[in-house]
N, C-alpha and C positions, 0 to 999 in steps of 0.2 A: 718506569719512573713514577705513573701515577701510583701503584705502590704501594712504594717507599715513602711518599710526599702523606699518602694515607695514614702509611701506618707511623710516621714522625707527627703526625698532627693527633691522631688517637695518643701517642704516648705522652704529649702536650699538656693534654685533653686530664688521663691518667696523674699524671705529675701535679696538676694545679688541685684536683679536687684529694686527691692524697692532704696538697698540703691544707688544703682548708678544713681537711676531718679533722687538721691537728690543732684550730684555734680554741683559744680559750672563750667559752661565752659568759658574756659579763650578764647581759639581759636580750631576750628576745620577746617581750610581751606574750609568746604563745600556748603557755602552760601555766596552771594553777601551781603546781608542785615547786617549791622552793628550789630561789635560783640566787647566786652569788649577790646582786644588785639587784633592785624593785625602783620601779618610775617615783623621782624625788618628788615630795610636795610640801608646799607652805604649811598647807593644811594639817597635813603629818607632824607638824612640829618643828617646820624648818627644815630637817635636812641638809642642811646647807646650802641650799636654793631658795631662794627669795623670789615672789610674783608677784606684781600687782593686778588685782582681778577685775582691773578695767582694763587691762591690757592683753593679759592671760582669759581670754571670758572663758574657752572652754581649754579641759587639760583631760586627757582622758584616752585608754585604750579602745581602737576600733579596729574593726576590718582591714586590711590592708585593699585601698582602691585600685589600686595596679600588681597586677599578677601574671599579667602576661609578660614579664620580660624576666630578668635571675635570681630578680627576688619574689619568688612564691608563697613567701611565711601568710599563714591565713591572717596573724595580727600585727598590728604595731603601734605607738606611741601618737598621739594626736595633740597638736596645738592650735588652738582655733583664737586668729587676733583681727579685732577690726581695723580701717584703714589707717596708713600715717600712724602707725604705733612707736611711742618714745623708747626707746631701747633700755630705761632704766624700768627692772622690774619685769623685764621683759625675756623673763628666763624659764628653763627647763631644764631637764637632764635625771640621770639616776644616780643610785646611793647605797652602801650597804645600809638593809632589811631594819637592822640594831642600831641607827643612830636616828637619837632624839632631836636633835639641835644641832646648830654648830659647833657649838664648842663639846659637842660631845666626839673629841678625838680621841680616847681611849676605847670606845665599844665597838670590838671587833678590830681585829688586828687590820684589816682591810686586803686587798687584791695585789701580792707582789709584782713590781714588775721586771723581769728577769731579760738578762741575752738575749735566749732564744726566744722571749715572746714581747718583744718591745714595740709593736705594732701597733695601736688602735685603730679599729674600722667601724666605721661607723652608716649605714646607710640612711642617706638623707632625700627628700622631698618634698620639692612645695608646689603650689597649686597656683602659684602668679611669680611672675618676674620680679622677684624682690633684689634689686641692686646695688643694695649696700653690704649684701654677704651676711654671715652669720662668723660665731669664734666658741670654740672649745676650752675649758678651764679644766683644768686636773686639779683635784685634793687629795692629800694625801694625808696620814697620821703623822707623819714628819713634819708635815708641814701643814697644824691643824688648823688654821683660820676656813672663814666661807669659802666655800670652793672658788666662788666669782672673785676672788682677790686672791688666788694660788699665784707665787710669783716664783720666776722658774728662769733661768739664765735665757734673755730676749725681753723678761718684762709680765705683766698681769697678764692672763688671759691670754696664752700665749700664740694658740692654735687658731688658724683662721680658714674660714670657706671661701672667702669672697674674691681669689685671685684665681679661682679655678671655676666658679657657678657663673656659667652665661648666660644669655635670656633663652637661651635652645635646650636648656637644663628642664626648665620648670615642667612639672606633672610628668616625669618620669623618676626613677630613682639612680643613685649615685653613686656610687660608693667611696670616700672618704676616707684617705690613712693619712697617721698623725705617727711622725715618730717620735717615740719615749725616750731615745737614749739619755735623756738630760735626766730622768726620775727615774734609771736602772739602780735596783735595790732597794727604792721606797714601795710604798701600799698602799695603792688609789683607794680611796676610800668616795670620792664624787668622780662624777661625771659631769659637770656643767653646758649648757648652753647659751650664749644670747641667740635668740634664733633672729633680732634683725639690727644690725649693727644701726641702725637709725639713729646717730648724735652728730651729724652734720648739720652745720647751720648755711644757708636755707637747709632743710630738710626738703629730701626727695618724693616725689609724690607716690606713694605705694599701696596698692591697693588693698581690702581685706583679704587677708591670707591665711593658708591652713600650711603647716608645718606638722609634717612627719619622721618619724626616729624610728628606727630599727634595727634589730644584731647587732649590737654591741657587742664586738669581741676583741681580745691579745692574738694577736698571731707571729711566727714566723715569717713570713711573706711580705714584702713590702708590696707586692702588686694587686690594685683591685679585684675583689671576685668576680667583677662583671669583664674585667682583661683576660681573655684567653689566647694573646698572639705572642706566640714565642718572640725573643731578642732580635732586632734586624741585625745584621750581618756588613758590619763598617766596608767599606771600600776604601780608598788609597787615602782619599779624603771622605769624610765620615758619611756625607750624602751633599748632594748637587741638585735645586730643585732651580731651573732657568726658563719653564712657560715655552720652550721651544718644542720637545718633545714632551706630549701628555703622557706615552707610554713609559717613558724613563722616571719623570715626575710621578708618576700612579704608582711607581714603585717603592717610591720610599713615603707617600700620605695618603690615606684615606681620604682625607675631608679637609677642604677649607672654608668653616667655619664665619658667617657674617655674625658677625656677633650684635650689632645694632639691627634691628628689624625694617627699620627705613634707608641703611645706608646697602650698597652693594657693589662687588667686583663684574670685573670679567678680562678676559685674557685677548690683547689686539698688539695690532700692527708698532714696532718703535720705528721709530727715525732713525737709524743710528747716526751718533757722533762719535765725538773723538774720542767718549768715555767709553762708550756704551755699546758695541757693536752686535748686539743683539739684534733677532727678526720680533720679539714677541715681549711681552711684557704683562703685566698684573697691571690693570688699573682702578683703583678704589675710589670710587664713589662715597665721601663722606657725607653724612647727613648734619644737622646743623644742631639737631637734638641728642646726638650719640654721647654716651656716658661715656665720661673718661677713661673708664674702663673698657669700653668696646670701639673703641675708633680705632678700631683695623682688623686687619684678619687673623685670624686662628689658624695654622695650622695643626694636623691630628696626624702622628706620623702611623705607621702599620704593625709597630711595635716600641721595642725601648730600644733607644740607638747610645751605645757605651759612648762615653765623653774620657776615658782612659788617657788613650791617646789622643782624640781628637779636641782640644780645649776653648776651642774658639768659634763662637757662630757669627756669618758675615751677612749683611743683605745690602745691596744698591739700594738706593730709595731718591725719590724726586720729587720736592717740593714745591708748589704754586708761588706766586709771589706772594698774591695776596693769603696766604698762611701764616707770611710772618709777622709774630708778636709783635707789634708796635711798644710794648713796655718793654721786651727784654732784647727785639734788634733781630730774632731769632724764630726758626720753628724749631718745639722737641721731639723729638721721636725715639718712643721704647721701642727696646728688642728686651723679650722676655723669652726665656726658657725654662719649660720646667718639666719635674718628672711626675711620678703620679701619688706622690705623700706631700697632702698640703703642705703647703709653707715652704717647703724646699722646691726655691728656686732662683734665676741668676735674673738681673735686671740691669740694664743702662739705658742713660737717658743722653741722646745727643744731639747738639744745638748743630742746626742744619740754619746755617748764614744766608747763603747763597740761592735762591729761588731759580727751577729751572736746569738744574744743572746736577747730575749723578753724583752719591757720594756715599763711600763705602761705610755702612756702622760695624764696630764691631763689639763682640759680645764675650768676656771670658767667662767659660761657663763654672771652670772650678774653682771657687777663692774661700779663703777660711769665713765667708758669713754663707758664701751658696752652697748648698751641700749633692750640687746635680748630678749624683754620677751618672748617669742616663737621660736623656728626654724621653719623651711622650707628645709632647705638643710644645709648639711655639709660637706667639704673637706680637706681630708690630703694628705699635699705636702711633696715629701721626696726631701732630699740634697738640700736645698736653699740654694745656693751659692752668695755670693757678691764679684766685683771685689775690686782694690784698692782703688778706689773711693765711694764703698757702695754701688755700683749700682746692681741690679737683674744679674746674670752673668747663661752662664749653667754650666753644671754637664756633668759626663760620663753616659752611657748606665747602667743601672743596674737591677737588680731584685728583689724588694722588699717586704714583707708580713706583713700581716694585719688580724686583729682579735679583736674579744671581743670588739665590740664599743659600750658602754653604757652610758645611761643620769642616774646619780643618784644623791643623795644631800651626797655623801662621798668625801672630797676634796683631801684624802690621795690615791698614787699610791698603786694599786696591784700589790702583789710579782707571786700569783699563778690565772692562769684562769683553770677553771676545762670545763672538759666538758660537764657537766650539767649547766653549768651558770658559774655564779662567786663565790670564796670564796674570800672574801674582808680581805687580811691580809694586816694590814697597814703597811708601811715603817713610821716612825713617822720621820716628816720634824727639825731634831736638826738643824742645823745650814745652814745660807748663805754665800757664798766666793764671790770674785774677786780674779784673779790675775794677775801680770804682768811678765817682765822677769826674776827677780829673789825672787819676795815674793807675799806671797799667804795673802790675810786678810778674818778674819776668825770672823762668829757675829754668836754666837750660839743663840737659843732661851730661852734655860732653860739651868742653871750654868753646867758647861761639863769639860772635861776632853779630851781635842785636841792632838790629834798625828798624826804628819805627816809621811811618810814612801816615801822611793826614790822608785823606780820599782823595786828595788833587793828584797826588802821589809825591809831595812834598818832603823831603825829609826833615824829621823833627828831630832827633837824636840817633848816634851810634855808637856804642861803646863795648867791649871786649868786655866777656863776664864768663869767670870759671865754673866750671861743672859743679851743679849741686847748690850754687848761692843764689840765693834769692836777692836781687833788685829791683828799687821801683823807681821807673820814669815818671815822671812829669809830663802828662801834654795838654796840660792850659787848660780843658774844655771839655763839656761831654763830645761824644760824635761816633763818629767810624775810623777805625785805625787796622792799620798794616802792618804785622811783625815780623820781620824774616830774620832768621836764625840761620847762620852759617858752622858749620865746624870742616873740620881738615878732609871729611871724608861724605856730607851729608849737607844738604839744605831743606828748611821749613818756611813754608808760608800760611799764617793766620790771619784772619779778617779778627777781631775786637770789638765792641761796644761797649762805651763807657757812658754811663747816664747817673 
């Protein structure tokens, strides 16, 4: 058996660097000898890349600082920025050799990007926790303006870091795919960077930072070259991770992940109730300073797990009281999925009412904006807060629990997790709301039977409404309200906030 397991990992092994002999290199800084792309610069005449050299102080090829790990290149691309740097002007990137300017999209047909090489990879590294991310701009001759304003079906600047760089990132390298398929058949002619998304207002505190670029290439492979674990192998449901047995759990993740450096997990005793009948559980430790982006845990699975058939990720989650939003009635909480080509990934955000008490999220992983066909890693964020303005805002200190996270193709919430696995009792989804300060509208799925109720448990209205029509009641006042939804075969019960 050992082998077999040998010689399947050798051919692994065999298979991935196969495929990387076959990328296309855009630029590697390690050679004098003329190369498809050369490091953009202002100073060169524009390029397509714009700096500001109070912000840009140093821009220049060095040594590569980290060598011990899959990136070996002796050189690479250097950006050296002092603290709190404004993100305008605040670029890099490379360019074909022949062009003077921006508008110089005629010189030099530029870099096709074809089928079989629609890939970009790019290795990245920085030397401090920069938490705003960084975003990739494609130029093309098709589409000759600056590279930084390249718009591309999703929008400018299309490409981004920031939903995959964690503060566990920084001072090692990365490796970063971007897929092209939106620019199959045009001719990159830029490579752009912002290396620090910094245009949030307040602006985040971020330290002086050095930013590194390296290998730029087209490949075939959507998998990073620093990923050498073949595909997990789905089970009946796609994986089962429940804190009861570590040995079961260790087999479908590697690493969980604290992504805030102050906040922290660990795995203890449940209570069980009527939901939850579970021995063990995840309990997170939020910190009161965690970026919106890291308020909760990461998981890193052991490879890529197919989402084919399995389309839906589920997690129990349990909410403090005091978590919930005083403005919005609610706590939110992300389940993210994603695979290992930025950008493509699934996300829902769900308003958790009830403090205290288990409840199922669930997550579809395939829909025509996610492009998941696989995971790599998954994390859920509790209390995402926004200010007045809708910006990422914090939260208080809290302590929050986590269980039953499964890939299965059931799209419908679980009432009960047992502690043998799951018993999948479905909530059947009757109806969808909005509401505002004084009325709630109410679009059931199948023809129902709507009654609203105040918190005393009063009834304020009841009325029969057909599948698909949207109605709205009336209930006098902001507060807390009660909707239950009946049809012939199904009932729903929602909690409300109207303010």
């Amino acid at each position: 058996m050992k082998k077999k397991l040998c010689s399947i990992f050798i051919f692994s092994l065999l298979t991935i660097n196969y495929l990387m002999a076959q990328d296309f290199v855009l630029a590697d800084f390690d050679t004098t000898d003329p190369q498809p792309m050369t490091m953009a610069k202002w100073a060169n005449g524009n390029q397509g890349i714009w700096q500001d050299t109070n912000i840009v102080v140093t821009y220049d090829t060095v040594p590569n600082p980290v060598t011990d790990g899959f990136n070996t290149s002796p050189f690479c691309m250097h950006v050296g920025e002092p603290a709190d740097a404004d993100w305008w002007g605040n670029f890099s990137g490379i360019a074909l050799p022949n062009i003077v300017n921006s508008a110089d999209s005629m010189n030099g047909s530029g870099i096709l990007v074809t089928a079989e090489k629609h890939y970009l990879k790019i290795f990245v590294m920085r030397s401090a926790n920069d938490v705003t991310g960084f975003r990739v701009c494609i130029g093309t001759t098709e589409n000759p303006s600056n590279g930084m304003d390249y718009t591309s079906p999703g929008g400018k600047c299309p490409f981004t870091g920031e939903s995959v760089y964690t503060a566990n990132n920084f001072n090692k390298w990365v490796d970063y795919v971007y897929d092209l398929t939106a620019i199959i058949g045009q001719h990159i002619r830029t490579v752009g960077i912002i290396n620090s998304e910094n245009w949030n207002t307040p602006r985040p505190s971020i330290p002086a930072t050095d930013y590194y670029y390296d290998e730029f290439v087209l490949s075939d492979n959507p998998t990073p070259r620093d990923v050498v674990v073949p595909p997990l192998q789905a089970s009946s449901d796609g994986f089962y991770i429940g804190f009861e047995d570590s040995t079961a759990d260790a087999g479908w993740y590697s690493d969980i992940t604290v992504q805030d450096p102050l906040s922290s997990y660990s795995i203890v005793d449940n209570t069980p109730d009527a939901v939850n009948l579970t021995t063990k559980v995840l309990e997170y430790d939020k910190s009161a300073t965690a970026p919106y982006s890291q308020s909760g845990p990461l998981f890193t699975l052991n490879g890529a797990m197919p989402t084919s058939t399995n389309q839906y990720l589920h997690a129990f989650v349990k909410v403090p009281d005091n978590a919930i939003d005083p403005n919005t009635g609610y706590c939110a909480v992300q389940l993210i999925a994603r695979n290992w080509q930025v950008g493509d990934s699934a996300m829902i955000e769900t308003p958790v009412f009830d403090p205290d008490v288990w409840q199922d999220i669930v997550l579809p992983i395939t829909t025509p904006i996610a492009k998941t066909e696989y995971i790599s890693n998954f994390s859920v964020l509790f209390d995402c807060r926004t200010n007045q303005y809708g910006r990422p805002a914090s939260s208080p200190e809290n302590i929050f629990y986590l269980d039953g996270i499964v890939l299965n193709n059931n799209p419908d919430p679980r009432s009960i997790l047992e502690s043998t696995g799951i018993k999948a009792i479905a909530i059947n989804r009757l109806i969808a709301f909005n509401s505002s300060k004084n009325t709630i509208m109410v679009t059931p799925v199948n023809n129902s039977k709507v009654t609203i109720f105040n918190s005393m448990g009063q009834t304020l209205v009841a009325a029969l409404v057909n599948a698909g029509i949207s109605q709205d009641f009336n209930v006098g006042q902001p507060g807390i309200y009660i909707i239950e939804a009946t049809s012939a075969t199904s009932k729903q019960v929602v909690k409300v906030v109207c303010k």
